[in-house]
SEKE-752427 format. One line per field, with one value per residue (C-alpha): x, y, z; residue in one letter; residue number from 0. Coordinates in nm, 3 decimals, padded with zeros to 5 digits. Example, Ala and Ser with C-alpha at 12.3 -4.5 7.8 and 13.67 -1.06 7.14 Angstrom:
# SEKE-752427
px = c(01.230 / 01.367)
py = c(-00.450 / -00.106)
pz = c(00.780 / 00.714)
r = c(A / S)
k = c(0 / 1)
//
This chain:
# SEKE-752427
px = c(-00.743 / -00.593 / -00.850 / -00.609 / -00.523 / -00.458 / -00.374 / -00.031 / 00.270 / 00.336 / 00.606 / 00.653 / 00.649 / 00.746 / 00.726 / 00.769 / 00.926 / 01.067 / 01.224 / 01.334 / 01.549 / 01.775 / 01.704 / 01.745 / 01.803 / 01.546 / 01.455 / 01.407 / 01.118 / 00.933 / 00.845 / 00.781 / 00.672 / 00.646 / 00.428 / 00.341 / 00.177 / 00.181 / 00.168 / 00.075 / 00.242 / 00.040 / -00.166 / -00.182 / -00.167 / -00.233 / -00.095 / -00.266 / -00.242 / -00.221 / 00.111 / 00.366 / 00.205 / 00.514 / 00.355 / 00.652 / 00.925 / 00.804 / 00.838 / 01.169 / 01.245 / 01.097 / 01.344 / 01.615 / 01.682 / 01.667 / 01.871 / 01.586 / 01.594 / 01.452 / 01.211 / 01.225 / 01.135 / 01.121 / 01.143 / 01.069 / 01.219 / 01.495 / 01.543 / 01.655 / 01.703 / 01.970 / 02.150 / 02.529 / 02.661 / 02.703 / 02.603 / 02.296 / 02.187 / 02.194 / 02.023 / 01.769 / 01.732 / 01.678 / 01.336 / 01.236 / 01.216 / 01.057 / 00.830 / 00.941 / 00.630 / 00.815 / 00.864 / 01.003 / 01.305 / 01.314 / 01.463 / 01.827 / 01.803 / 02.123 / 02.095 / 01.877 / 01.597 / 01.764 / 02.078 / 01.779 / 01.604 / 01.921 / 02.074 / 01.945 / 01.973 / 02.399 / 02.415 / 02.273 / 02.430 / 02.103 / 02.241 / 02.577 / 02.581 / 02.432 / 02.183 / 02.007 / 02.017 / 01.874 / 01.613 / 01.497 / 01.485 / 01.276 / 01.042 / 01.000 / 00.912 / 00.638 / 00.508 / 00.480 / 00.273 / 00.565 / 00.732 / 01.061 / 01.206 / 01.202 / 01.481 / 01.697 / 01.524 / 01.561 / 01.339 / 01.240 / 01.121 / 00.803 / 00.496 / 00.454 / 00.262 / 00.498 / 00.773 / 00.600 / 00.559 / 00.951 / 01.010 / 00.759 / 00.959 / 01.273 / 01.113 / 01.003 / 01.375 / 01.522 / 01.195 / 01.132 / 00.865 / 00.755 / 00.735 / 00.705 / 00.511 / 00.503 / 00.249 / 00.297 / -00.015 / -00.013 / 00.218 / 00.048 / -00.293 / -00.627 / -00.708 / -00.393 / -00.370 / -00.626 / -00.431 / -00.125 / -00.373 / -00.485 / -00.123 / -00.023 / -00.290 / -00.214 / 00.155 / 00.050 / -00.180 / 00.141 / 00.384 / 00.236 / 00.347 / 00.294 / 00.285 / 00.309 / 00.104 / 00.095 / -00.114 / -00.284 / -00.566 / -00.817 / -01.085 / -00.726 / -00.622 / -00.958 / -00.956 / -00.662 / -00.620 / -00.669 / -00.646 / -00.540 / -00.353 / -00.453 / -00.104 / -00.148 / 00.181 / 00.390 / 00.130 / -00.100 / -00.457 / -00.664)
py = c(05.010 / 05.245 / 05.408 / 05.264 / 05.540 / 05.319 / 05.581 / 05.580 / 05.433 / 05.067 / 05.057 / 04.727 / 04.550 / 04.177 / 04.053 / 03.728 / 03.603 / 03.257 / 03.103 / 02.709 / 02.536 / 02.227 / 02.331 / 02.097 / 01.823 / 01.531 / 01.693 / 02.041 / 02.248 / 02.510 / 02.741 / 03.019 / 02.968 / 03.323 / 03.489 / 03.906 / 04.140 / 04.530 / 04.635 / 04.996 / 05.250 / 05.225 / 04.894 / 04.587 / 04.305 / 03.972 / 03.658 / 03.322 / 02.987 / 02.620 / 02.487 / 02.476 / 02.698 / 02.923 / 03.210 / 03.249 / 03.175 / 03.505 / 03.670 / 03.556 / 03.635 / 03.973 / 04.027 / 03.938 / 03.604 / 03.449 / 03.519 / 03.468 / 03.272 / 03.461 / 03.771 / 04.123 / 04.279 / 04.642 / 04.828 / 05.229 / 05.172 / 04.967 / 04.613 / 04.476 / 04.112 / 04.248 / 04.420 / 04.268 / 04.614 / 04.541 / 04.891 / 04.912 / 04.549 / 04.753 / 05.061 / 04.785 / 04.626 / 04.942 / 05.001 / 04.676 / 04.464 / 04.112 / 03.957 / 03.610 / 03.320 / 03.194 / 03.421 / 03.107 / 03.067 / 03.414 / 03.579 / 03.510 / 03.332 / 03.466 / 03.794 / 04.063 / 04.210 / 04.567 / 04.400 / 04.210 / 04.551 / 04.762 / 04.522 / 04.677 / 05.067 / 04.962 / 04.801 / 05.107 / 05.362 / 05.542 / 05.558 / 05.736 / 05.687 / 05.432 / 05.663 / 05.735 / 05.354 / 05.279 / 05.592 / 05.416 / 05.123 / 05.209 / 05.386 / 05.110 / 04.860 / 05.138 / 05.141 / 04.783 / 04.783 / 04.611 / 04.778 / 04.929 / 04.856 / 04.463 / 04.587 / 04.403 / 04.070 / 03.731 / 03.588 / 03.279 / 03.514 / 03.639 / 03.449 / 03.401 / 03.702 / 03.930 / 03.788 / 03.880 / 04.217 / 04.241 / 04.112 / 04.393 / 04.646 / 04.489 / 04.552 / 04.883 / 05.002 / 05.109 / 05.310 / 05.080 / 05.163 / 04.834 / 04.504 / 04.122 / 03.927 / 03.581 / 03.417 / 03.672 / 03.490 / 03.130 / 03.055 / 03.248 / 03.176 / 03.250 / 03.541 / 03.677 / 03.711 / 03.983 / 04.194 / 04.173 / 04.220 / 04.540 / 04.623 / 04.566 / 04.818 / 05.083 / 05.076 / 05.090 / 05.401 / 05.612 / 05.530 / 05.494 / 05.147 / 04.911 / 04.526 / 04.170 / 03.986 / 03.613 / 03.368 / 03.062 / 03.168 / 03.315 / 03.478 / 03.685 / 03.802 / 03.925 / 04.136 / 04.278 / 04.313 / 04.572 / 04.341 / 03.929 / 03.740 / 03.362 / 03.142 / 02.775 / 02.514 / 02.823 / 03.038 / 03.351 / 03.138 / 03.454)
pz = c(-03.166 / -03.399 / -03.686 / -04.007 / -04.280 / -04.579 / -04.817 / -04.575 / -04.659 / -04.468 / -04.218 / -04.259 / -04.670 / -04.669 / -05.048 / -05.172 / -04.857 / -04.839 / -04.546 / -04.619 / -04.434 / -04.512 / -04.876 / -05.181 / -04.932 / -04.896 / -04.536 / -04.695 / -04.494 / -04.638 / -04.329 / -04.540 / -04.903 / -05.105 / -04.869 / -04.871 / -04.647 / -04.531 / -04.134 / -04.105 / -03.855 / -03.507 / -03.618 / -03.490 / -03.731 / -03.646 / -03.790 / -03.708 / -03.797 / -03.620 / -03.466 / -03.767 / -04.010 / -04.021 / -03.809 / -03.565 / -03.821 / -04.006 / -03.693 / -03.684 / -04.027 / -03.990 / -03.702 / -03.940 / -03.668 / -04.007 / -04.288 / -04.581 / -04.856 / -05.041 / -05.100 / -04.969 / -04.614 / -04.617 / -04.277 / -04.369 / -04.730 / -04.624 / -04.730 / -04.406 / -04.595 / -04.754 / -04.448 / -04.403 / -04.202 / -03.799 / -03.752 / -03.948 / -03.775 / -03.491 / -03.562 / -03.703 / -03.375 / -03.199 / -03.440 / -03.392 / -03.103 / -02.989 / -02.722 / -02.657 / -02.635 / -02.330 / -02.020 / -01.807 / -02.102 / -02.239 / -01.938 / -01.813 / -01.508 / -01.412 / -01.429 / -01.244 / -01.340 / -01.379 / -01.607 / -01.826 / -01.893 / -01.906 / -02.166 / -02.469 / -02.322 / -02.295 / -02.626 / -02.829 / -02.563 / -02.464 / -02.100 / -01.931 / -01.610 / -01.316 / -01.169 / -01.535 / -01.584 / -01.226 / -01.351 / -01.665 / -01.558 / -01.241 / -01.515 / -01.753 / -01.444 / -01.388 / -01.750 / -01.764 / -01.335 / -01.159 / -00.872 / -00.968 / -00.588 / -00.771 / -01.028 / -00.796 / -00.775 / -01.011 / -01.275 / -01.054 / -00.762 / -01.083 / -01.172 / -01.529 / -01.575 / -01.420 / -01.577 / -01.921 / -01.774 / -01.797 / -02.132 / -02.220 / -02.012 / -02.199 / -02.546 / -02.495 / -02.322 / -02.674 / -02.764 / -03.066 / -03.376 / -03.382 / -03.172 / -03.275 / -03.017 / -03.056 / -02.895 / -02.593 / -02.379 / -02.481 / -02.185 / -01.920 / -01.728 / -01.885 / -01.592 / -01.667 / -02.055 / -02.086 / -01.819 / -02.101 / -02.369 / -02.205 / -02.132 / -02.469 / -02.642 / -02.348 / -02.448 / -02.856 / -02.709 / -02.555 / -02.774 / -03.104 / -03.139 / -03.489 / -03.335 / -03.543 / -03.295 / -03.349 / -03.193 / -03.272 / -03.063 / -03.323 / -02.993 / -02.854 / -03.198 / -03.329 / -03.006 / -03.011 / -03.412 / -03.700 / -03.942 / -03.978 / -04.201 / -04.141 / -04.219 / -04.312 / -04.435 / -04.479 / -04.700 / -04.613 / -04.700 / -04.611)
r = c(X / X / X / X / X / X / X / X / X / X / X / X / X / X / X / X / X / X / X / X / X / X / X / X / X / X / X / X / X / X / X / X / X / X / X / X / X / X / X / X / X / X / X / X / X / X / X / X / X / X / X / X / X / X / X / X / X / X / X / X / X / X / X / X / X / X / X / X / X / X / X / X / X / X / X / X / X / X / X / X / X / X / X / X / X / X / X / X / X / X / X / X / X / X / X / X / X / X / X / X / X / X / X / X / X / X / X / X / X / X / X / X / X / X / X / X / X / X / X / X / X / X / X / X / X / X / X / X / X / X / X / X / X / X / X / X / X / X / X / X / X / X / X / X / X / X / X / X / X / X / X / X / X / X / X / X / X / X / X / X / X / X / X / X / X / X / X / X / X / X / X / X / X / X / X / X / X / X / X / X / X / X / X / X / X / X / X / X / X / X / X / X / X / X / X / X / X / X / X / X / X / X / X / X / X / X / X / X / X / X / X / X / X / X / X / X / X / X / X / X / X / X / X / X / X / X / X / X / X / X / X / X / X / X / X / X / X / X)
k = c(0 / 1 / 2 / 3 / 4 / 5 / 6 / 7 / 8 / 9 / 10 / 11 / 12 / 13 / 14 / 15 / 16 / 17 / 18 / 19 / 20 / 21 / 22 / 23 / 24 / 25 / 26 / 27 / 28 / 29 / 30 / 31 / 32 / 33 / 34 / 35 / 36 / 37 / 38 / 39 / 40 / 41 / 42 / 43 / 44 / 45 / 46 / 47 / 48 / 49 / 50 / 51 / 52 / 53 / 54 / 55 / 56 / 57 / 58 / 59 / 60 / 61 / 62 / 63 / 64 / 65 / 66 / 67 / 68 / 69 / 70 / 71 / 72 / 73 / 74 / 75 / 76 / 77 / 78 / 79 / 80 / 81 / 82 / 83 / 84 / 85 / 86 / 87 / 88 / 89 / 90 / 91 / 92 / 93 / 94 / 95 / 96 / 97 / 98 / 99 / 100 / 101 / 102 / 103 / 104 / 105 / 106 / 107 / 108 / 109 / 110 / 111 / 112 / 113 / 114 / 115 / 116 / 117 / 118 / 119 / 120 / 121 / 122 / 123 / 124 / 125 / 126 / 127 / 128 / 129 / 130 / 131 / 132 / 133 / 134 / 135 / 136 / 137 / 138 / 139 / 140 / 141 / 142 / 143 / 144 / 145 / 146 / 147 / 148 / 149 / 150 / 151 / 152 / 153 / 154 / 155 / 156 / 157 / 158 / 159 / 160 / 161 / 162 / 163 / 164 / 165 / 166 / 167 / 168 / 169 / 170 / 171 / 172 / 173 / 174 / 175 / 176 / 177 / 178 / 179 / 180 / 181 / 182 / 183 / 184 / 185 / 186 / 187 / 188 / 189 / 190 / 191 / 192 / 193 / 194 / 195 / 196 / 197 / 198 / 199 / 200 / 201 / 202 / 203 / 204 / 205 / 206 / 207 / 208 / 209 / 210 / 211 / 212 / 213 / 214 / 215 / 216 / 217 / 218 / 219 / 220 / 221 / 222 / 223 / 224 / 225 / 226 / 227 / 228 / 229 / 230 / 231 / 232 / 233 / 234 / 235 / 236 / 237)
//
């Protein structure tokens, strides 16, 4: 894990952060009530808390799936709660990106495995032709240990663990500064999540990465972490 600088300026700020939903109704929920924290560049900070403690809505929030309701979230001095331009949503989403808790629903079943990864490298135009797609692509299948001749195969032909492998290789297609995983391992088998584990801090190794990890697994996160913020009913407890 990376040795933490704290004299360093955060990457990521999130102040007084609310997320409620249905609010001033009777069924108002208080996912997030005022909660703050700091992630520093190359760390990885874990956030952990039981089912329902608000952990993976701040992920959300973070990524701005959420518009807040209140509170501030400030990505390299911008306050990305307050962003309302298309354009600088997108440069946004280019800096940070998400891995989904789900690999079964979090990959199109329609689509190949080349036109999953090569989604995000279209949107934000860091490709021109077919053979530099085919080329990245091929490369990030590499990065992650799958085979890049399986660029051309489906989600259903994976196992669980491989199909993790390229939501990783999705993530990582944009060269982000920072990734969201939520609850990357919870889905997969127990002799499989320390092969992602170990994935996951090789990738942080070669490309500097800052990661939100959240889990509710407390033995996972303390491995993996730099530092942990334990969430309980929408509050950082500890």
């Amino acid at each position: 894990m990376t040795q933490l600088a704290n004299e360093q300026e955060p990457i990521l700020k999130v102040r007084n952060l609310k997320q409620y939903f249905n609010e001033g109704s009777k069924g108002e929920v208080r996912a997030i009530d005022d909660i703050s924290f700091d992630i520093f560049k190359g760390e990885t900070f874990g956030l952990v808390g039981e089912s329902g403690s608000g952990k993976t809505t701040t992920g959300r929030a973070v990524m701005r799936l959420y518009q807040p309701t209140s509170g501030e979230i400030i990505f390299e001095e911008k306050d990305i709660a307050s962003l309302k331009n298309r354009r600088d949503m997108l440069d946004f989403r280019k800096d940070i990106q998400m891995i989904f808790q789900d690999p079964y629903a979090s990959l199109n079943p329609r689509m190949k495995v080349e036109d999953i990864i090569a989604e995000g490298l279209e949107i934000h135009g860091l490709v021109k032709t077919k053979t530099e797609r085919k080329a990245k692509v091929a490369d990030l299948l590499e990065q992650v240990g799958l085979n890049p001749q399986h660029a051309t195969r489906y989600p259903h032909e994976f196992s669980g663990g491989q199909r993790q492998r390229i939501g990783i290789a999705r993530a990582l297609a944009v060269a982000p500064k920072m990734i969201v995983a939520d609850e990357p391992i919870s889905a997969l088998d127990v002799s499989i999540q320390a092969q992602v584990v170990n994935l996951l801090e090789e990738l942080q190794k070669d490309f500097g990465l800052t990661f939100l990890f959240i889990a509710h697994d407390l033995s996972m996160v303390k491995y993996i972490s730099d530092r942990i913020a334990v969430m309980y009913m929408g509050k950082i407890v500890e």
